[in-house]
MOPAC internal coordinates of N, CA, C and O (Angstrom, degrees):
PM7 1SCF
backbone

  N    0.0000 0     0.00 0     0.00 0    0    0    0
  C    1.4532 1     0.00 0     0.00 0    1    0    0
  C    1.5302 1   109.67 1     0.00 0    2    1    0
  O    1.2310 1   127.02 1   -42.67 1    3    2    1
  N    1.2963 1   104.10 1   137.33 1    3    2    1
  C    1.8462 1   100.41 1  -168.76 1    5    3    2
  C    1.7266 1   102.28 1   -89.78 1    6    5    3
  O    1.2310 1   126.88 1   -36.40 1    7    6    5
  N    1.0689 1   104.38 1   143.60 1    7    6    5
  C    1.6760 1   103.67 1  -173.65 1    9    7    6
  C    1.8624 1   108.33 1   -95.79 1   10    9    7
  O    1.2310 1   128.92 1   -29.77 1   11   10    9
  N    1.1270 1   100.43 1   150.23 1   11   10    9
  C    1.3563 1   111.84 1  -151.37 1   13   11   10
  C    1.6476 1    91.87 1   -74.09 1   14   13   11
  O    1.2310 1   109.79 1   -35.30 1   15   14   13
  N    1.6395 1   136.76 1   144.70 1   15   14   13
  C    1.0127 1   138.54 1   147.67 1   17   15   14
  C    1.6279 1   121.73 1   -25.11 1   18   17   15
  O    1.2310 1    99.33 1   -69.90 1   19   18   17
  N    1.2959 1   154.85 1   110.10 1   19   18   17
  C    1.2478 1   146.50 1   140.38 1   21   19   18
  C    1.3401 1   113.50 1   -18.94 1   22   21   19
  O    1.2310 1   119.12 1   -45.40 1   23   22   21
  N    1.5506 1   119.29 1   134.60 1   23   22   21
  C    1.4197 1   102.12 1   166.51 1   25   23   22
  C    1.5005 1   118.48 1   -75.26 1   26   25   23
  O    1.2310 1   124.85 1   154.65 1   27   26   25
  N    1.3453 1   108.29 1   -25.35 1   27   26   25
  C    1.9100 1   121.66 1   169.90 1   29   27   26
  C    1.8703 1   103.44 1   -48.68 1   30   29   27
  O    1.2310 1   120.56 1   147.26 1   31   30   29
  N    1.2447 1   116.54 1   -32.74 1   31   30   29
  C    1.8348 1   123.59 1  -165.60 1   33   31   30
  C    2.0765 1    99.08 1  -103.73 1   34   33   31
  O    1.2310 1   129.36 1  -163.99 1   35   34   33
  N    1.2751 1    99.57 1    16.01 1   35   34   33
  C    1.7860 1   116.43 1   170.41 1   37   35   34
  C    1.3464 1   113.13 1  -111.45 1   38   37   35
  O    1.2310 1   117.65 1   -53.39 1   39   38   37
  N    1.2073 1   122.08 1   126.61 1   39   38   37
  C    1.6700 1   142.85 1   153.99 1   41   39   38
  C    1.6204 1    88.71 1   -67.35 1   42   41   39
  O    1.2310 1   130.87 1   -77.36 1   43   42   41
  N    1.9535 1    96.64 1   102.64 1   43   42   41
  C    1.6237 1    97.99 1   150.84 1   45   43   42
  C    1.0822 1   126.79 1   -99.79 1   46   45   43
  O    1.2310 1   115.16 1   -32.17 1   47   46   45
  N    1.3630 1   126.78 1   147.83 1   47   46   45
  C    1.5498 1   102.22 1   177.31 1   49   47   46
  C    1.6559 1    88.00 1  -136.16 1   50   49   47
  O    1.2310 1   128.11 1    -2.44 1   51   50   49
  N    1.5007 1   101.98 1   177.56 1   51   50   49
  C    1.5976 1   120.54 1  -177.82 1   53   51   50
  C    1.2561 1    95.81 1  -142.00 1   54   53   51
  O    1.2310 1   129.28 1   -47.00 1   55   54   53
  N    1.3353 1    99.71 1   133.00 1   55   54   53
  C    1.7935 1   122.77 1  -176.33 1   57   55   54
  C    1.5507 1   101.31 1  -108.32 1   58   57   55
  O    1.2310 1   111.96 1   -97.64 1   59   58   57
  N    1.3107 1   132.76 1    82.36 1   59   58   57
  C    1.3233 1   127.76 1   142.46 1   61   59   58
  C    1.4911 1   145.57 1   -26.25 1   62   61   59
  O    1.2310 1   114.91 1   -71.25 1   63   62   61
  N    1.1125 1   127.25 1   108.75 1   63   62   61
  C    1.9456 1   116.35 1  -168.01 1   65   63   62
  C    1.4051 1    82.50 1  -155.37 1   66   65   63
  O    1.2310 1   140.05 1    -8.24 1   67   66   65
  N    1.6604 1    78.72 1   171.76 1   67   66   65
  C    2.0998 1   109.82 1   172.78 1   69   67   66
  C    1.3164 1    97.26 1  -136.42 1   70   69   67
  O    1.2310 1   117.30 1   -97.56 1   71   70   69
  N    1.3360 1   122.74 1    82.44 1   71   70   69
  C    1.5379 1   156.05 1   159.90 1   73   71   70
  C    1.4653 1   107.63 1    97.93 1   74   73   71
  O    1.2310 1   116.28 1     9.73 1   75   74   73
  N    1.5019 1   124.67 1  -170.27 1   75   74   73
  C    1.5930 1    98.66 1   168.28 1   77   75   74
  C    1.5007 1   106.13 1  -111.58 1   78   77   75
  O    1.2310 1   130.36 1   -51.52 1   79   78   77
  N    1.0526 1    97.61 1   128.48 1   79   78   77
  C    1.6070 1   112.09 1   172.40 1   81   79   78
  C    0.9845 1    96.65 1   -93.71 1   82   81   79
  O    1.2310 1   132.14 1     4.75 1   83   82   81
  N    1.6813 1    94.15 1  -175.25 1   83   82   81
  C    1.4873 1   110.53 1   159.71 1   85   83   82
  C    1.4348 1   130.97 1   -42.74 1   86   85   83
  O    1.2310 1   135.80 1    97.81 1   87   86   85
  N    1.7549 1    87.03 1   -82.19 1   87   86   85
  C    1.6205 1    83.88 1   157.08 1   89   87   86
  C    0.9134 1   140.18 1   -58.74 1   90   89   87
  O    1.2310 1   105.48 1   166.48 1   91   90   89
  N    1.6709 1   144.51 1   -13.52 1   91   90   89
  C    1.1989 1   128.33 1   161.88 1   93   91   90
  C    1.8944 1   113.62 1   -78.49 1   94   93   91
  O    1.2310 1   127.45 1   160.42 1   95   94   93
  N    1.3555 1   103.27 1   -19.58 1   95   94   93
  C    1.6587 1   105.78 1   175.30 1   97   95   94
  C    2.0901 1    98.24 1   -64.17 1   98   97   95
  O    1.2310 1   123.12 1   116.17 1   99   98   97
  N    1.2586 1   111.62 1   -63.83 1   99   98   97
  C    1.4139 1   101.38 1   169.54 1  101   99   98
  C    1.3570 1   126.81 1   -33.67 1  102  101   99
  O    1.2310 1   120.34 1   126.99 1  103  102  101
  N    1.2438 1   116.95 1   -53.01 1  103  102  101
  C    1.4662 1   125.41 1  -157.78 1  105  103  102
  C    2.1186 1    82.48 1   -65.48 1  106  105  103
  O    1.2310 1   130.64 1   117.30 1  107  106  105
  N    0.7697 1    97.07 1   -62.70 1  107  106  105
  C    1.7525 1   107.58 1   175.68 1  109  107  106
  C    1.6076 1   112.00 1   -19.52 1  110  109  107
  O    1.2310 1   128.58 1   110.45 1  111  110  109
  N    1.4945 1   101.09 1   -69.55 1  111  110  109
  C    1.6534 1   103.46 1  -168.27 1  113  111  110
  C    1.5844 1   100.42 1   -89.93 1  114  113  111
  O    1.2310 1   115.50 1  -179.09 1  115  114  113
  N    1.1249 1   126.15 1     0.91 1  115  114  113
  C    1.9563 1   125.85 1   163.00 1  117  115  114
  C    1.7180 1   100.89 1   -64.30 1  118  117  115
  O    1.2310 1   124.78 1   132.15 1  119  118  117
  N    1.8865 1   108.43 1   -47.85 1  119  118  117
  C    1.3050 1   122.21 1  -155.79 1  121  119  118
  C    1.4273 1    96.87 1   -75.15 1  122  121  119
  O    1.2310 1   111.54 1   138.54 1  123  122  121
  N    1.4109 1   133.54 1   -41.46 1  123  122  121
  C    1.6008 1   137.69 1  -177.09 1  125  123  122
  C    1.5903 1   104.77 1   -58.61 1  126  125  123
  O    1.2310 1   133.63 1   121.17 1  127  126  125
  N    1.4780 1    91.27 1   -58.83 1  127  126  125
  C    1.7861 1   115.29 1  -176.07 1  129  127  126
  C    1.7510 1    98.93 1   -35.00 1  130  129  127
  O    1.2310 1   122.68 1    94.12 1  131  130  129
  N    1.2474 1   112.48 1   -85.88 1  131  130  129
  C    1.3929 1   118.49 1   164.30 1  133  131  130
  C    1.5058 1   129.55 1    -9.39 1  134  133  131
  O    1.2310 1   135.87 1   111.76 1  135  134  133
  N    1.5297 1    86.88 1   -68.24 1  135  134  133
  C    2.0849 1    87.05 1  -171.47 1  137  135  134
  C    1.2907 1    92.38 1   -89.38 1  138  137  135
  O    1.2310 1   100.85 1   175.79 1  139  138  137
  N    1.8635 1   152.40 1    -4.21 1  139  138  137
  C    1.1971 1   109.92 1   148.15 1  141  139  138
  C    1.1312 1   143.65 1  -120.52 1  142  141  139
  O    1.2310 1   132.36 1  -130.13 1  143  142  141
  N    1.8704 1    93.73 1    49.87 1  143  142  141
  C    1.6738 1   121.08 1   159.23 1  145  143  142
  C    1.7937 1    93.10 1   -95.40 1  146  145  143
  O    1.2310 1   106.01 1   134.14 1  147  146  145
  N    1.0083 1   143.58 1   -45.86 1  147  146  145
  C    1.6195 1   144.04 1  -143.53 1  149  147  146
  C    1.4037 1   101.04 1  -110.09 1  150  149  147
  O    1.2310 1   120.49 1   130.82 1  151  150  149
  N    1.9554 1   116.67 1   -49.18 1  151  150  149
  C    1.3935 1   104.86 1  -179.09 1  153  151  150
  C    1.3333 1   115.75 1  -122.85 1  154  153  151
  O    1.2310 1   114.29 1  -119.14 1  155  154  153
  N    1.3884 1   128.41 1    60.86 1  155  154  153
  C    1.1821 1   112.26 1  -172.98 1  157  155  154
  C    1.4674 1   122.53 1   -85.74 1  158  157  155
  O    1.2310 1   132.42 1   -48.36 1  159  158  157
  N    1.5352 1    93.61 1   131.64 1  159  158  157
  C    1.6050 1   121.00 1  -172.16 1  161  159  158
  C    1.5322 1   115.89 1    87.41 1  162  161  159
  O    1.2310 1   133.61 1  -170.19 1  163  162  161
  N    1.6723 1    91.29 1     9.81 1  163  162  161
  C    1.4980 1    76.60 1  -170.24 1  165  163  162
  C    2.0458 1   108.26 1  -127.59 1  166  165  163
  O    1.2310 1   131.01 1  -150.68 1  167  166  165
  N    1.2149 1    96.35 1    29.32 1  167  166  165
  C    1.5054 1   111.52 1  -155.32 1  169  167  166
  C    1.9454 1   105.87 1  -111.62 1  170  169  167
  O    1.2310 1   114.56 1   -23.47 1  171  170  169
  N    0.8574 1   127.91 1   156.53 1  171  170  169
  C    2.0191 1   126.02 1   178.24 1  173  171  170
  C    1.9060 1    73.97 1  -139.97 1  174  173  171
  O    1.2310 1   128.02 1   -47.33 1  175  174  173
  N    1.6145 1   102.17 1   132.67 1  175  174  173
  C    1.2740 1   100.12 1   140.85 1  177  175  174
  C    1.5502 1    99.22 1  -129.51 1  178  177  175
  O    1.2310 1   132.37 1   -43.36 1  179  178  177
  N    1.4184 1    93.71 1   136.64 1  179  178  177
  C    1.8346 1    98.98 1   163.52 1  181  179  178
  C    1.5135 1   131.17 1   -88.40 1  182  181  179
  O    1.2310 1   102.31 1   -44.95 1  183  182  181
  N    0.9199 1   149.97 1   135.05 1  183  182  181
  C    1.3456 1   138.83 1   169.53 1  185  183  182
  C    1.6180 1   121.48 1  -116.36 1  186  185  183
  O    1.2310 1   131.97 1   -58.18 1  187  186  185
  N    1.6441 1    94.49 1   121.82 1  187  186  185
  C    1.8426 1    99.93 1  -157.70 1  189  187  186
  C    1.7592 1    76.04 1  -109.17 1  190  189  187
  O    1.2310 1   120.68 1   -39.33 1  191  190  189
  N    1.4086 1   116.31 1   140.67 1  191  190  189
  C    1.2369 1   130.46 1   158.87 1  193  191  190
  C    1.7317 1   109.81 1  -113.05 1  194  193  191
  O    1.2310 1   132.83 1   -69.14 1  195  194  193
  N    1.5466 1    92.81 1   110.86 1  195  194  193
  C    1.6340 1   110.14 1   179.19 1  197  195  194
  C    1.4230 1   123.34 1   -63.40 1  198  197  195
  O    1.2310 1   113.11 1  -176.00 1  199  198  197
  N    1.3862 1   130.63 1     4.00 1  199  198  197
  C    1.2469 1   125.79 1   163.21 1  201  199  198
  C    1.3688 1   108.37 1  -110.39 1  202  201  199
  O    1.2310 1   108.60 1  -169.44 1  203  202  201
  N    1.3066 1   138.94 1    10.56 1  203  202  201
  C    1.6830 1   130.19 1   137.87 1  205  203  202
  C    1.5546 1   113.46 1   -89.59 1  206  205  203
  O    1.2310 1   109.46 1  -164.22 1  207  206  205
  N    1.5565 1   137.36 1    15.78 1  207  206  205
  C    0.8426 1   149.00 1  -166.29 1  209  207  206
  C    1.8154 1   114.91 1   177.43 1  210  209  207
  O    1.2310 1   126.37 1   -86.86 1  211  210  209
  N    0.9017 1   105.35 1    93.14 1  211  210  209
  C    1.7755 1   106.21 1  -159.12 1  213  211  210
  C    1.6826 1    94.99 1  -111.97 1  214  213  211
  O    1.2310 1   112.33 1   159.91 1  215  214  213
  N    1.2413 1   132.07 1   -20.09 1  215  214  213
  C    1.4089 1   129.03 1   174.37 1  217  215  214
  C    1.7021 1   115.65 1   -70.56 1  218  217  215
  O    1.2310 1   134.49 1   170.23 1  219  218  217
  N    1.5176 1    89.57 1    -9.77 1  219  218  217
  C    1.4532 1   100.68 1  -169.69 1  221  219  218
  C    2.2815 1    88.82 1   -76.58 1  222  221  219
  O    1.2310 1   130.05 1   110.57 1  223  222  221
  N    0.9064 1    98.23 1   -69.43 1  223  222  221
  C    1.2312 1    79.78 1  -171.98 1  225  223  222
  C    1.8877 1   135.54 1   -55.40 1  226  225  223
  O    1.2310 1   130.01 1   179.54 1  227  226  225
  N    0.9574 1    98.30 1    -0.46 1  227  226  225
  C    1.7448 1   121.78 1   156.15 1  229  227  226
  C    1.4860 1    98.10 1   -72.57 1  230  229  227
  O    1.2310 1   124.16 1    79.69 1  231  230  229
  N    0.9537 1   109.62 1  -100.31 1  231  230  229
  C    1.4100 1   118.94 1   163.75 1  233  231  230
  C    2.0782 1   126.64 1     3.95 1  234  233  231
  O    1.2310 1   136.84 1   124.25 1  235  234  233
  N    1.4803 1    84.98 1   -55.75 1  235  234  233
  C    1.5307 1    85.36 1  -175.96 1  237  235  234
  C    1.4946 1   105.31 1  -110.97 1  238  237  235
  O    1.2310 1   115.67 1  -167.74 1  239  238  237
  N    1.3785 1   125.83 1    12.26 1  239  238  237
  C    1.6493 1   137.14 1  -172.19 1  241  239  238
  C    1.3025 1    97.79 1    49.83 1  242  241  239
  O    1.2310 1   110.71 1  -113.38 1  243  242  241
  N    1.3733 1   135.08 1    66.62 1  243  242  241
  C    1.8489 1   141.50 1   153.98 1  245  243  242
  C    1.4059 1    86.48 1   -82.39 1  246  245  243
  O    1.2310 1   122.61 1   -52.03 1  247  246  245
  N    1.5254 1   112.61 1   127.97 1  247  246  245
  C    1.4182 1   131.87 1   170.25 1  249  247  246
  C    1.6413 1   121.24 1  -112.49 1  250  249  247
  O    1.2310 1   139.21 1   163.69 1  251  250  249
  N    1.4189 1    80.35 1   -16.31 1  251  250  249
  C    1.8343 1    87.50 1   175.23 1  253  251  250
  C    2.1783 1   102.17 1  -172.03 1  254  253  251
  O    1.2310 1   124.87 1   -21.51 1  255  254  253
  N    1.3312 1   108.26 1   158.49 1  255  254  253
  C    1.3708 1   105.24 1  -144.61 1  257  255  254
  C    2.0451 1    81.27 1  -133.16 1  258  257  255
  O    1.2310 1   113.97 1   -39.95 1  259  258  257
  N    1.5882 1   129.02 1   140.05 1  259  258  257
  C    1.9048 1   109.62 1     1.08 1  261  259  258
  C    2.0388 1    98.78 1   -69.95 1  262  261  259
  O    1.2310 1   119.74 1   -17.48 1  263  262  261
  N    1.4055 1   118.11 1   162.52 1  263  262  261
  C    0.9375 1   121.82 1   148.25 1  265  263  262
  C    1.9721 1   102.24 1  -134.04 1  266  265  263
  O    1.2310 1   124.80 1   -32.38 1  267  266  265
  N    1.5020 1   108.40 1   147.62 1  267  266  265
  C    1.0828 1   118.75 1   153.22 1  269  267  266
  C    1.3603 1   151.67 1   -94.70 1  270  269  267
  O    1.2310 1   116.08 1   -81.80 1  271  270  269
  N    1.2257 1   125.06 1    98.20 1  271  270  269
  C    1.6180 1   115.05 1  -151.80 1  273  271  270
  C    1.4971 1   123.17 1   -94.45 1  274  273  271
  O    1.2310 1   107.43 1  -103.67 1  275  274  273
  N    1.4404 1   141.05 1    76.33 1  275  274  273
  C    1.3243 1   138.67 1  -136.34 1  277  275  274
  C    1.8430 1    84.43 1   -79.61 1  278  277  275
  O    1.2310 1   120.75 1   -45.53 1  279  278  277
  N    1.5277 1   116.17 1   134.47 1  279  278  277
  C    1.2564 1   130.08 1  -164.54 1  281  279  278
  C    1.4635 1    93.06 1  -120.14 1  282  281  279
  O    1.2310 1   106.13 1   155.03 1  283  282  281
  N    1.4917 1   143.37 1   -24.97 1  283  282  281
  C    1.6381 1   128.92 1   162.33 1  285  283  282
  C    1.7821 1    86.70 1  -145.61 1  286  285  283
  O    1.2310 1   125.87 1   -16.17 1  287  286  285
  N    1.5090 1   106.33 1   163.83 1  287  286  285
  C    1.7617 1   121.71 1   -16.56 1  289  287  286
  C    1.4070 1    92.82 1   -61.28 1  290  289  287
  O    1.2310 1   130.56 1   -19.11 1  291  290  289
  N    1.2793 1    97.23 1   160.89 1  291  290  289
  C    1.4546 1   142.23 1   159.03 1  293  291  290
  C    1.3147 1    89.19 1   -37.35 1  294  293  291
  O    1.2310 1   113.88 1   -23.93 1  295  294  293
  N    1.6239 1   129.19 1   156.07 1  295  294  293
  C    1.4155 1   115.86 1   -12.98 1  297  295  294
  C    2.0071 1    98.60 1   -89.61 1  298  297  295
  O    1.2310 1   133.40 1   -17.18 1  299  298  297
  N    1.1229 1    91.70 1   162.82 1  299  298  297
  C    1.7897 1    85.42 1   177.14 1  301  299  298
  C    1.3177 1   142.94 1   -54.59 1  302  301  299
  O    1.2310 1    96.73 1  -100.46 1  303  302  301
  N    1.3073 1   158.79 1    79.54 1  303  302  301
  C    0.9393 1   127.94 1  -156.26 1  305  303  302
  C    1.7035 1   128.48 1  -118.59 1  306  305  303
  O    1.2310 1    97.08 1   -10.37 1  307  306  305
  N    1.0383 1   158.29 1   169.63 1  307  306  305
  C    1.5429 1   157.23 1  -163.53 1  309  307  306
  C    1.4988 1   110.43 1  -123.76 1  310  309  307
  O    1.2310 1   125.10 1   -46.26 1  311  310  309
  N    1.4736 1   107.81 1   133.74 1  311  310  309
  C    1.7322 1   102.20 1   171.02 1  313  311  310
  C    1.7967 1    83.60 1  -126.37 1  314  313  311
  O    1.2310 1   125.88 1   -17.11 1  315  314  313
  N    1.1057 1   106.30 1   162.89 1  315  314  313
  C    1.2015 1   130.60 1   172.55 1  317  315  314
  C    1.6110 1   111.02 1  -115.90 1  318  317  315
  O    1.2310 1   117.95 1   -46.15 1  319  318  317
  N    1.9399 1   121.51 1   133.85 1  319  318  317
  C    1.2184 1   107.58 1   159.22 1  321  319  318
  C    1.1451 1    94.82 1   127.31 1  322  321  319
  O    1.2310 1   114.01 1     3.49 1  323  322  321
  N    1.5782 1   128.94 1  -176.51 1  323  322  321
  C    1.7474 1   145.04 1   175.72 1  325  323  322
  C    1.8013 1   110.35 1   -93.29 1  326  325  323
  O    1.2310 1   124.44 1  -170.98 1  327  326  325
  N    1.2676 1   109.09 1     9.02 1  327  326  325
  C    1.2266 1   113.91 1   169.66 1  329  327  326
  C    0.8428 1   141.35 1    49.74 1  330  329  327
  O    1.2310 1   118.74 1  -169.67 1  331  330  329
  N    1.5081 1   120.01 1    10.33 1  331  330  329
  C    1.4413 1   139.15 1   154.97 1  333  331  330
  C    1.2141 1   119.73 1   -17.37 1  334  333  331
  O    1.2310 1   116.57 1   100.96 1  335  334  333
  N    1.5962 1   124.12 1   -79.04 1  335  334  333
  C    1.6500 1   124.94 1  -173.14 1  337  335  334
  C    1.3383 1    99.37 1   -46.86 1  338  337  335
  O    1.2310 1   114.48 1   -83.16 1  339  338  337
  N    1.2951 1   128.06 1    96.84 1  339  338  337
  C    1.5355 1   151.01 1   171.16 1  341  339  338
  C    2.3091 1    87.68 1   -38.51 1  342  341  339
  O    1.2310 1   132.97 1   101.53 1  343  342  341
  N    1.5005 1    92.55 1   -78.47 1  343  342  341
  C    1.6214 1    87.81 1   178.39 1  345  343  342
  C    1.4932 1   135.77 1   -35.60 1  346  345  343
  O    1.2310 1   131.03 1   121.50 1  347  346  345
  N    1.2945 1    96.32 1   -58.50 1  347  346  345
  C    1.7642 1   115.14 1   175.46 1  349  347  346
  C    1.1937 1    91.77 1   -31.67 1  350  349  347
  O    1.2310 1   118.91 1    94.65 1  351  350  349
  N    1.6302 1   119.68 1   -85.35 1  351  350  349
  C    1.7418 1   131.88 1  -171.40 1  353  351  350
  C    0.8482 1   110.91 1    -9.88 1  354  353  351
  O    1.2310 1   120.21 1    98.66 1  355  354  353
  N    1.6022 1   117.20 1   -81.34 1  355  354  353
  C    1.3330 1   122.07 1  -176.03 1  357  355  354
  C    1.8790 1   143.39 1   -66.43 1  358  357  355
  O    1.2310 1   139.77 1   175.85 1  359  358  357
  N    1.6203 1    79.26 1    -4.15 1  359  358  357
  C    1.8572 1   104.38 1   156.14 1  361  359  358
  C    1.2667 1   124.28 1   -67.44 1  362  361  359
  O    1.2310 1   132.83 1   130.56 1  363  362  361
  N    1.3879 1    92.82 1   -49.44 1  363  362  361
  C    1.4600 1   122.42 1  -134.84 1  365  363  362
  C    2.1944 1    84.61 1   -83.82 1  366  365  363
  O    1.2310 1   121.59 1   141.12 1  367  366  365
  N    1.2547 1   114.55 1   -38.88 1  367  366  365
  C    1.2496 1   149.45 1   178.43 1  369  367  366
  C    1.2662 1   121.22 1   -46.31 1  370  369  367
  O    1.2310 1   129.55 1   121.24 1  371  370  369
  N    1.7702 1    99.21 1   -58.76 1  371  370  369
  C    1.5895 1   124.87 1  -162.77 1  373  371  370
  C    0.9309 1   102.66 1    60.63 1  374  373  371
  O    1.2310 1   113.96 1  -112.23 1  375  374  373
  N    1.4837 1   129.03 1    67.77 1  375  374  373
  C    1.4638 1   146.76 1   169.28 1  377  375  374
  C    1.4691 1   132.99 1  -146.40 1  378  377  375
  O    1.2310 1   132.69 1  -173.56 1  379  378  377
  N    1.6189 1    93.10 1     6.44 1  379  378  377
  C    1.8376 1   107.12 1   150.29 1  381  379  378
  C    0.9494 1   126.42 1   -82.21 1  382  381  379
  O    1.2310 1   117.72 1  -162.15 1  383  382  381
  N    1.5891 1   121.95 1    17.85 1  383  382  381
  C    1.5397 1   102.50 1   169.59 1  385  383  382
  C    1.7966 1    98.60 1  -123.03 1  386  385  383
  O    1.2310 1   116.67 1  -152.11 1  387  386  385
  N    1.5540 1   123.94 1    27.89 1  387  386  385
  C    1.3279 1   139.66 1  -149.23 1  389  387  386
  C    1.2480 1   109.14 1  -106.01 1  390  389  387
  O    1.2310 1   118.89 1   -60.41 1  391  390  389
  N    0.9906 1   119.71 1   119.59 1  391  390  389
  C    1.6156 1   107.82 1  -174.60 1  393  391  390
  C    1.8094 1   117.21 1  -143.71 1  394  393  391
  O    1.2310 1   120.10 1   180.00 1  395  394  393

């Protein structure tokens, strides 16, 4: 019987936007694209849209939208943008050394 992934042994991330645009539809399939070249099967992305919830970005300091907020592993970190530079991301992330 195959044992279920931990969510603690998952790259989560949270996709920030204000509806889906374009660019936030990009920033989307860069963010999939990514974790399932690096994590496949092993990745949660969430997507919070800040205009059905706009305290959220007070709340979580979103200063500008798409941003991505990787929430495990530890430690936290934020990319800003449609997420193209495949590299940047995973700098930007601390998730090039993730496997």
């Amino acid at each position: 019987m195959k044992d279920k992934i931990k969510e603690q042994d998952k790259v989560v991330l949270r996709l920030y936007v204000v509806g889906m645009n374009k660019t936030a539809q990009r920033a989307f399939v860069n963010l999939e694209k990514i974790c399932e070249l690096h994590f496949p099967g092993k990745y949660k992305i969430e997507i919070v849209d800040l205009k059905e919830n706009p305290q959220l970005a007070v709340d979580e300091q979103i200063f500008a939208v798409p941003t991505v907020v990787k929430k495990l592993p530890l430690p936290m970190k934020k990319v800003i943008g449609d997420l193209s530079d495949l590299d940047k991301v995973l700098v930007g992330l601390d998730l090039s050394s993730i496997n």
